[in-house]
C-alpha positions as CSV (number, residue, x, y, z in Angstrom):
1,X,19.7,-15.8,4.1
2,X,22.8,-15.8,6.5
3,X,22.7,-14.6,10.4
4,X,23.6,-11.6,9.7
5,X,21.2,-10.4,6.9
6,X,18.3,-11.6,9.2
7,X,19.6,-9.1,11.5
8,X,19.9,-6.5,9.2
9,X,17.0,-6.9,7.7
10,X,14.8,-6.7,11.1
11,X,16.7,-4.1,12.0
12,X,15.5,-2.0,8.8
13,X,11.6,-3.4,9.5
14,X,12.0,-1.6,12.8
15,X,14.2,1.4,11.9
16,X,11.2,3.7,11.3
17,X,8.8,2.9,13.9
18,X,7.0,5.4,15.8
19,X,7.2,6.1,19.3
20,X,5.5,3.6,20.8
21,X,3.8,6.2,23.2
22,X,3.3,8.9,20.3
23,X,-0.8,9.1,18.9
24,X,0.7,7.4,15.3
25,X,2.3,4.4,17.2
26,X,-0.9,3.8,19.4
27,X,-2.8,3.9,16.2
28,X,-0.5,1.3,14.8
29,X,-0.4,-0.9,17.5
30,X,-4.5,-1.1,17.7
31,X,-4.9,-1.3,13.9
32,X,-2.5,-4.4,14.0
33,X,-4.7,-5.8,17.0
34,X,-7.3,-5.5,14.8
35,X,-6.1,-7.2,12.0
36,X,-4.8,-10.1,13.6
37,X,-8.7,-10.6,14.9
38,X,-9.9,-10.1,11.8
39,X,-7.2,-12.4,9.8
40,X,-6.2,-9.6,8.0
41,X,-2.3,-9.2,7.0
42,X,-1.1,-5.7,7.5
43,X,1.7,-4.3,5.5
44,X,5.0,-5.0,7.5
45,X,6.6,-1.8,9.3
46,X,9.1,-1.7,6.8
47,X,6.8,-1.1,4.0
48,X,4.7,1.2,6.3
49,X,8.2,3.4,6.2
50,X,8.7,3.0,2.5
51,X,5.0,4.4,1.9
52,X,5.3,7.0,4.3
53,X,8.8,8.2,2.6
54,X,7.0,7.6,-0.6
55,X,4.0,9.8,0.0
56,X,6.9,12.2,1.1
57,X,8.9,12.4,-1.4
58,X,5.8,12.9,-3.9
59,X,4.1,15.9,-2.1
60,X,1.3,13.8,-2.4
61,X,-1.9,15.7,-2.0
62,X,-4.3,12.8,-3.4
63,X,-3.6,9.0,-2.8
64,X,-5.8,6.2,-3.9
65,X,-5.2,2.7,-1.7
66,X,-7.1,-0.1,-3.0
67,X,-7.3,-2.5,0.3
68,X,-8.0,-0.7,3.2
69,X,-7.1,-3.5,5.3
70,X,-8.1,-2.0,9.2
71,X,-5.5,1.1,8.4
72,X,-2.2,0.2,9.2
73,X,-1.3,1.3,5.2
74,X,-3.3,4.5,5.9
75,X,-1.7,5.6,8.6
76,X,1.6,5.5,7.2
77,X,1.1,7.1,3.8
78,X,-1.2,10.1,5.9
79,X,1.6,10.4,8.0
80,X,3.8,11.1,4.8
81,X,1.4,13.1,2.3
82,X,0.9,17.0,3.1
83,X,-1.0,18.7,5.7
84,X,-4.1,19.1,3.6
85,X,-3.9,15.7,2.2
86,X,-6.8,13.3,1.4
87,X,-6.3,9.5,1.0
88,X,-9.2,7.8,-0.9
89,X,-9.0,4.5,0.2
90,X,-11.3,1.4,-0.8
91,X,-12.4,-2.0,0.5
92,X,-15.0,-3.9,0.3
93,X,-15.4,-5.1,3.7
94,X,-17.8,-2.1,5.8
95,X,-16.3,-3.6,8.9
96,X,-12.5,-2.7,8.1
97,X,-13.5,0.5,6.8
98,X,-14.8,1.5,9.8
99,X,-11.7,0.0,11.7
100,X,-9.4,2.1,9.6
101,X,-11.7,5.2,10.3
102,X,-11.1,4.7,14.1
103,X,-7.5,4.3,13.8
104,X,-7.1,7.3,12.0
105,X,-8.9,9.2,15.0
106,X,-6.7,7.8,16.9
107,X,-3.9,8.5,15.2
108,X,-5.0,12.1,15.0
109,X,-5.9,12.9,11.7
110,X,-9.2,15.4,11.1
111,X,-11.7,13.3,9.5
112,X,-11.9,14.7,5.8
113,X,-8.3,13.6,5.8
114,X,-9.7,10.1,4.1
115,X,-12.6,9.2,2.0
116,X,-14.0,6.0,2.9
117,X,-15.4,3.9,0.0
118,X,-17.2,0.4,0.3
119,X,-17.0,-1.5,-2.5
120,X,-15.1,-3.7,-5.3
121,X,-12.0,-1.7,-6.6
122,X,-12.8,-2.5,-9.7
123,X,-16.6,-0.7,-9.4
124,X,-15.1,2.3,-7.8
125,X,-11.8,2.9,-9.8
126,X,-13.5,4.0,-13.2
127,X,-15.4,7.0,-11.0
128,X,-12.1,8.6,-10.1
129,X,-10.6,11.9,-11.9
130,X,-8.2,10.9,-14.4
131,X,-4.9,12.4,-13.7
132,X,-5.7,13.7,-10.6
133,X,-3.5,11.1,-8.2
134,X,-0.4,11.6,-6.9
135,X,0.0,8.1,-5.2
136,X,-2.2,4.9,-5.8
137,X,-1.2,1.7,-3.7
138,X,-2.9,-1.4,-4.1
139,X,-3.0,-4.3,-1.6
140,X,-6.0,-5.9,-2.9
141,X,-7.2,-9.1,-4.8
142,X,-3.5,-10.2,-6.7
143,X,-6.2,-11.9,-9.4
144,X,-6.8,-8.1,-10.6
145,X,-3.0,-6.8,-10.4
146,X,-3.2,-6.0,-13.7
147,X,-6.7,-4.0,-14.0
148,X,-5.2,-2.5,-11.1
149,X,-2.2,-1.2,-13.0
150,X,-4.2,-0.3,-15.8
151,X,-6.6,2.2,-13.8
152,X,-3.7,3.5,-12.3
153,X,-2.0,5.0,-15.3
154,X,-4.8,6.7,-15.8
155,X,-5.6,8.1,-12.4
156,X,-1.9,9.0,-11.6
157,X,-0.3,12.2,-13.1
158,X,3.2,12.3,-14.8
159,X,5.2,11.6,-11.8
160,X,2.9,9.7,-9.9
161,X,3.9,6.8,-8.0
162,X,2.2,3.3,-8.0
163,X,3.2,0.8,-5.7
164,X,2.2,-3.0,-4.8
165,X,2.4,-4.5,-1.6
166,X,3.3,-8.5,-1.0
167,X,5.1,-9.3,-4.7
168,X,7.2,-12.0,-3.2
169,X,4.0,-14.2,-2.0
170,X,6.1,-15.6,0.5
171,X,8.6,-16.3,-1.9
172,X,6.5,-18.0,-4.3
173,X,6.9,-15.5,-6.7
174,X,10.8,-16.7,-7.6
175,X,9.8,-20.3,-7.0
176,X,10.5,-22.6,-10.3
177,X,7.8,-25.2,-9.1
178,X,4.1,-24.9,-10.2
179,X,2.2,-22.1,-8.5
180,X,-1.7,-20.9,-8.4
181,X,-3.1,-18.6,-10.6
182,X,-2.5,-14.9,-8.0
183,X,1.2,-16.1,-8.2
184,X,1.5,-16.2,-11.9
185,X,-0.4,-13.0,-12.2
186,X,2.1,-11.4,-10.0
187,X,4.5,-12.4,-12.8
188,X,2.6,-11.2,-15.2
189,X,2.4,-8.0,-13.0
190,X,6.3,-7.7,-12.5
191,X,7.0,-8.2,-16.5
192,X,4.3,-5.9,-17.4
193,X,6.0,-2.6,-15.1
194,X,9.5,-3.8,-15.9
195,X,8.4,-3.9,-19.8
196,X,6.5,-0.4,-19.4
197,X,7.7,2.1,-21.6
198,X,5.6,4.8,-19.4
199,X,7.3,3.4,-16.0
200,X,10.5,3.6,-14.3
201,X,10.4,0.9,-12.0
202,X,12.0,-0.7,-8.8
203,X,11.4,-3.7,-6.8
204,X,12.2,-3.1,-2.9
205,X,12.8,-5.9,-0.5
206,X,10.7,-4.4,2.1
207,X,7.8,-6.4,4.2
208,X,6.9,-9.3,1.4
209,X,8.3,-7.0,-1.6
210,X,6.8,-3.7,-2.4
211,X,7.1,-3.0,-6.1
212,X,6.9,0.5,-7.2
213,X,6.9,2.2,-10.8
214,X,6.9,6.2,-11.6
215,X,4.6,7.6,-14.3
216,X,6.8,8.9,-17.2
């Protein structure tokens, strides 16, 4: 990537931010603080944006998120979805959970904004309402990409969006030589939505790669 892309491209990573004084970009800056203790990776600003505009653009009422992470993804996409949103989001780490919950106080949101759920994805998934999501983004274990894309067809109505965070793994993902098993399911993940008769997909260079699909 030449000079000038690198700038351009950490110009668009910024373009959205917050105000760094504003309750959202305080919220921000202490869930990131908190990640980096925990050894989490957040989703980078850029992708925050594209969730947020996301979320927007879909009048999302109900969103799923399948890695909680300490919030910064939860902040963004209840800082795009309606007034009387409610993101269900799911980890399995108590800890982060009640990191994200925290960063949504401080970030302003009423608490019956989000339902918390400990737990594996997998467990939890099959107990949601079929058809009754707007919005489901994962940033969980890239070993179950695929189950993830499975339960979200069903939990997403005709329109819904589905998006993945960190498709590029660093760039492994386009790399010819031999890569581990999460790399090669995020192949199998990219072939599968491209392949999709029930998606319309796109694959946005934002953060690590944030690939996204709408629900015919």
């Amino acid at each position: 990537m030449t000079g000038n892309r690198l700038t351009s491209w950490a110009f668009a990573e910024a373009y959205g931010a917050p105000d760094a004084e504003s309750a959202e970009g305080a919220a921000l800056r202490w869930a990131r603080e908190r990640a980096a203790d925990a050894g989490v990776r957040p989703v980078s600003p850029g992708t925050g944006d594209a969730l947020r505009l996301l979320a927007a653009v879909a009048g999302a009422r109900a969103v799923v998120e399948i890695g909680t992470g300490t919030g910064v993804s939860g902040i963004h996409l209840l800082s795009g979805m309606r007034p009387d949103g409610v993101l269900t989001t799911v980890d399995v780490e108590p800890e982060r959970l009640q990191f994200a919950r925290q960063a949504f106080r401080i970030a302003g949101f009423a608490g019956n904004r989000a339902r918390l759920i400990p737990g594996h994805a997998l467990d939890v998934l099959p107990r949601l309402a079929d058809g009754g999501y707007d919005l489901v983004f994962c940033d969980g274990d890239r070993l179950e990409c695929l189950e993830y894309l499975a339960e979200s067809l069903r939990l997403l109505r005709p329109g819904g969006l589905i998006c993945f965070a960190g498709v590029f793994a660093g760039g492994r993902t386009v790399d010819s030589a031999a890569q581990p098993t999460e790399v090669r399911r995020l192949r199998e993940l990219l072939r599968a939505v491209r392949e999709s008769k029930d998606l319309v997909p796109a694959l946005l260079p934002a953060g690590d790669g944030l690939l996204c699909a709408a629900r015919a």
